[in-house]
N, C-alpha and C positions, 0 to 999 in steps of 0.2 A: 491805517496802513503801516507795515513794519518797515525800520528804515532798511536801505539796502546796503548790505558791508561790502567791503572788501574781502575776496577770498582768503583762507588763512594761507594760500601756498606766500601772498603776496607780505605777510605779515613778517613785519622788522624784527632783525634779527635778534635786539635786545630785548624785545619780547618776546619770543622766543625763548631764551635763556632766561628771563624772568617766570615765566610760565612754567617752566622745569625745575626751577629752584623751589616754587610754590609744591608743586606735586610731589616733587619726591622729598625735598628738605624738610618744607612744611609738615608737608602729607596733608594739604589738603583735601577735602572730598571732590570727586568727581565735577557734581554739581556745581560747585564754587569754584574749579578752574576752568569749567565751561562758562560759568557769566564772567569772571577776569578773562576768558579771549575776546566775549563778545563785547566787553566792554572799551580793552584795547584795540580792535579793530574798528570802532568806532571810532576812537579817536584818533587811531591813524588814519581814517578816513576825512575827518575835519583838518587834521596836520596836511594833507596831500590840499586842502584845499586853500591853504593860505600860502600852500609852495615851502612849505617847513617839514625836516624830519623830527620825529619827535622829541629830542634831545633838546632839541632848539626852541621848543614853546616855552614862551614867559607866560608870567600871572596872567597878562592883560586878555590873552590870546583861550586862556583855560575861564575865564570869565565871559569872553565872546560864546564861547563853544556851550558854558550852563544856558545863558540868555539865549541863546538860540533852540535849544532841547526845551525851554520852556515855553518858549512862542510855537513851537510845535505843538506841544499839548502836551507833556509829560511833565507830571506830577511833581514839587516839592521833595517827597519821598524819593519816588524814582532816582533823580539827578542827583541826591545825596548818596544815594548807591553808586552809580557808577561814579560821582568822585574820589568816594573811598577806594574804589579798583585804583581808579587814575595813581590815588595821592602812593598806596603801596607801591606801585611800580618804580614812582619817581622817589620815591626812599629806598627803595634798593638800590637803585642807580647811583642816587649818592652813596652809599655803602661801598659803589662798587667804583665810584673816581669816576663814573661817567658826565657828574653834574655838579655845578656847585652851587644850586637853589633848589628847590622842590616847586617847582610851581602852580602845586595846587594846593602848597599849604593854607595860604590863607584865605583861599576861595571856598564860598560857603553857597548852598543851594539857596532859591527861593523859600522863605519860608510857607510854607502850606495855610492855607485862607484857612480860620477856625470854624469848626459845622457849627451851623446853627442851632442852639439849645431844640428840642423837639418838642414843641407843646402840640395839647389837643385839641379837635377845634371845637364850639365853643357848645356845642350839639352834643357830642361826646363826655365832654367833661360834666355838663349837668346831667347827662345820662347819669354817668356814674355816679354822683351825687346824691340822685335821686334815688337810686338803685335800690329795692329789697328783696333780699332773698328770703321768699313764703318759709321753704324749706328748712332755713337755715337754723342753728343754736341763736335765741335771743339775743344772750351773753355776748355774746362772737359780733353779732348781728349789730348791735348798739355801740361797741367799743369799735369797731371795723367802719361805721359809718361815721361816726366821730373823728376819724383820725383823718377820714377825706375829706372832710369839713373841714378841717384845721390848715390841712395841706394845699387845698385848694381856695378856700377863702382865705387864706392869713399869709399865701404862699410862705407857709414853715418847710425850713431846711429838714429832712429825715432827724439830724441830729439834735433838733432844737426841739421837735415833736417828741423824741424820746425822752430829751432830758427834763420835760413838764413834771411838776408834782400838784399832786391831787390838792392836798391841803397846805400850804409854804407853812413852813418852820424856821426857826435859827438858823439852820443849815444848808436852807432850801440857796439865797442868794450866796453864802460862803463859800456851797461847793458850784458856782455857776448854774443852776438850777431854775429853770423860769417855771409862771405857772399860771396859770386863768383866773381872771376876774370877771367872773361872770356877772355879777350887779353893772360893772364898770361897763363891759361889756368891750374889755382889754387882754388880750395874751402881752406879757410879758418874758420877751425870750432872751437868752442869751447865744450869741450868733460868733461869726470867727472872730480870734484875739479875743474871747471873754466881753466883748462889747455886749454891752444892754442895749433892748429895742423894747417898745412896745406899739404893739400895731393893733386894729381893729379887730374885734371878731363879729360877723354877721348873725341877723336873726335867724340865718340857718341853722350853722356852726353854731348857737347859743342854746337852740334849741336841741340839736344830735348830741352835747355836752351833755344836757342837764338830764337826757332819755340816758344814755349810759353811766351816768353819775347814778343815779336811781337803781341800778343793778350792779354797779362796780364792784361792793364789796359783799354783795350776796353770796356767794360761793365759800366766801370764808370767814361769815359768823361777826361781820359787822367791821366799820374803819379801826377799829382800836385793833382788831386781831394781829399778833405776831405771824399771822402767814401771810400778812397781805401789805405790800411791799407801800413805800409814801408816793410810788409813781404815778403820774394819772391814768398812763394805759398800762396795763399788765397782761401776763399771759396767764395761764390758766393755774399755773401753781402761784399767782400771785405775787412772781416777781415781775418788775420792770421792763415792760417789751425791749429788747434791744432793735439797730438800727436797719438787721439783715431778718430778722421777723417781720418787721414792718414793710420792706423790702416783698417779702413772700407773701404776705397777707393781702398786699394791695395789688400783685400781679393777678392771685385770683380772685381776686375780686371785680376785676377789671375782666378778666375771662367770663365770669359768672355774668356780669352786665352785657355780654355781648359785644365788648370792645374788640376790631380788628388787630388793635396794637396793645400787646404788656405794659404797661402803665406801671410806673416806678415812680418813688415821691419826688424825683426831681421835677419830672417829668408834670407834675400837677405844680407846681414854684413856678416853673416858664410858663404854664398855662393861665396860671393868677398875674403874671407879669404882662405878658401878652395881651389877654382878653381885656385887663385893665387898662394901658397904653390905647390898646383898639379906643376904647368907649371914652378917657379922657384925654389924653395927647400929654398928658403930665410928668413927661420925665422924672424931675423932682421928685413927686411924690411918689411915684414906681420904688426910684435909687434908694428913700427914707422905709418903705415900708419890705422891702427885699434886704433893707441892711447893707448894703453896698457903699463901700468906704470909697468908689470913685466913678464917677457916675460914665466914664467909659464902657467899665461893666454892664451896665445898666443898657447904654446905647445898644447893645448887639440886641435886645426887644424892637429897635426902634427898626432895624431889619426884616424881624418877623412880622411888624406889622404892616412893610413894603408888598412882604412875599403877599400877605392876606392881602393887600388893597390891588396886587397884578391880579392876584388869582379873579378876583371880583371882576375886574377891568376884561381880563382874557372871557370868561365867560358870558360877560353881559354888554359890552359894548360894540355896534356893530360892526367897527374900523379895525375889529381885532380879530373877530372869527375870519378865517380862510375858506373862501368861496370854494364849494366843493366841486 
């Protein structure tokens, strides 16, 4: 329900001239001196209700007014908008000797709850995992399935996925460069600030590796070839996928699979976070194998794994369904 203002005939006369200095001095657009009315009639509406003209509000009183618009239900965002109306007003005012504080300078909105990383559930994501396209180019086919193996079993960052080299060299750890041991049956990544990790790779992931290893440097005349880049996944001229192909290739490929949602590599990291949390309860080990230098980070899976255990609870328990 919208709140109810005060009509503008009823609107202070310093806003008023506030309002006209914006339109015509500023020249602001239309649109923005209609949210600064609505947003001063608001607050002259909360001022009429502590029995203050607006001149007269301190900090304490511009703090009641956010804590109240947020136990309403409006948003983080929201309330940071119409503070900044608020704050301009009361800086012109001092400008203009009517005030000798700003009282919404150092009042700041609610900060807005972080959304939940999005993972897949756990039906989907081996969907796609599994996924072959009859149709497809082999080539494409083997290196496309490999990269979601990595992503998904190893939860590898896009950037960490791209930066792998096929065979390590001198260069490979100098330039931050990780890269698979498949005997080990080890990825070797480097993750933010240049930190080293190495994390497991599954008999799946070991297996989609060693089918597209087997075709990697088919197209250009064998691994020694100058066209064919030291990266372990390339694109089709043989240089190094970067972060936004990998990006593309795994949206469709996720379409191809019949997935409802785009699927983006973050998107498979939260889902190896997640589904692993679900089945072991291991923080620790989640924070070590995501690379996460503080396991706060880590805690917001331990959310996701709330949301999956209501959703379970809501569907299956009988104290929970609503009698129709």
């Amino acid at each position: 329900m919208s709140e109810v203002l005060p009509p503008a005939t009823a609107t202070d006369p310093h806003v008023l001239r506030y309002l006209e200095h914006v339109r015509v001095e500023k020249r602001l657009a239309g649109r923005t001196v209609t949210l600064y009315t609505l947003d001063l009639q608001r607050l002259a509406q909360m001022a009429a209700g502590v029995n203050l003209p607006l001149l007269q509000l301190q900090t304490a009183h511009i703090r009641r007014f956010a804590a109240q618009m947020h136990s309403a239900g409006r948003s983080g965002r929201g309330i940071a908008l119409i503070l900044s109306g608020w704050r301009g007003f009361y800086v012109w005012a001092g400008r203009q000797g009517l005030i000798g504080h700003n009282p919404v300078q150092d009042v700041r909105a609610p900060k807005a709850p972080k959304p939940l990383p999005k993972a897949l559930g756990v039906d989907d994501a081996v969907r796609l995992a599994e996924f072959e396209h009859a149709g497809g180019d082999p080539w494409l086919e083997a290196r496309d399935a490999a990269m979601v193996e990595l992503l998904y079993g190893c939860g590898l960052r896009v950037g960490e996925l791209a930066g792998l080299d096929a065979i390590p060299n001198a260069d490979t750890q100098r330039l931050g460069r990780g890269w698979v041991d498949l005997d080990a049956g080890e990825a070797h990544v480097f993750g933010k600030g240049s930190k080293r990790r190495s994390v497991p790779v599954g008999v799946a992931a070991t297996a989609a590796l060693r089918a597209w290893l087997a075709q990697r440097a088919a197209p250009f005349g064998g691994d020694a070839s100058p066209r064919l880049d030291v990266a372990l996944f390339v694109g089709q001229r043989g240089k190094r996928l970067t972060a936004q192909s990998i990006w593309l290739r795994l949206r469709q490929r996720s379409q191809q699979a019949g997935l409802t949602t785009p699927v983006h590599p973050h998107m498979l990291r939260h889902s190896f976070a997640s589904h692993l949390l679900q089945s072991s309860g291991d923080l620790r080990a989640v924070q070590e194998l995501l690379g996460h230098a503080n396991i706060t980070t880590t805690q917001v899976y331990t959310r996701l794994d709330f949301q999956h255990l209501a959703k379970v609870y809501d569907a299956a328990h009988p104290r929970a369904r609503k009698k129709s």
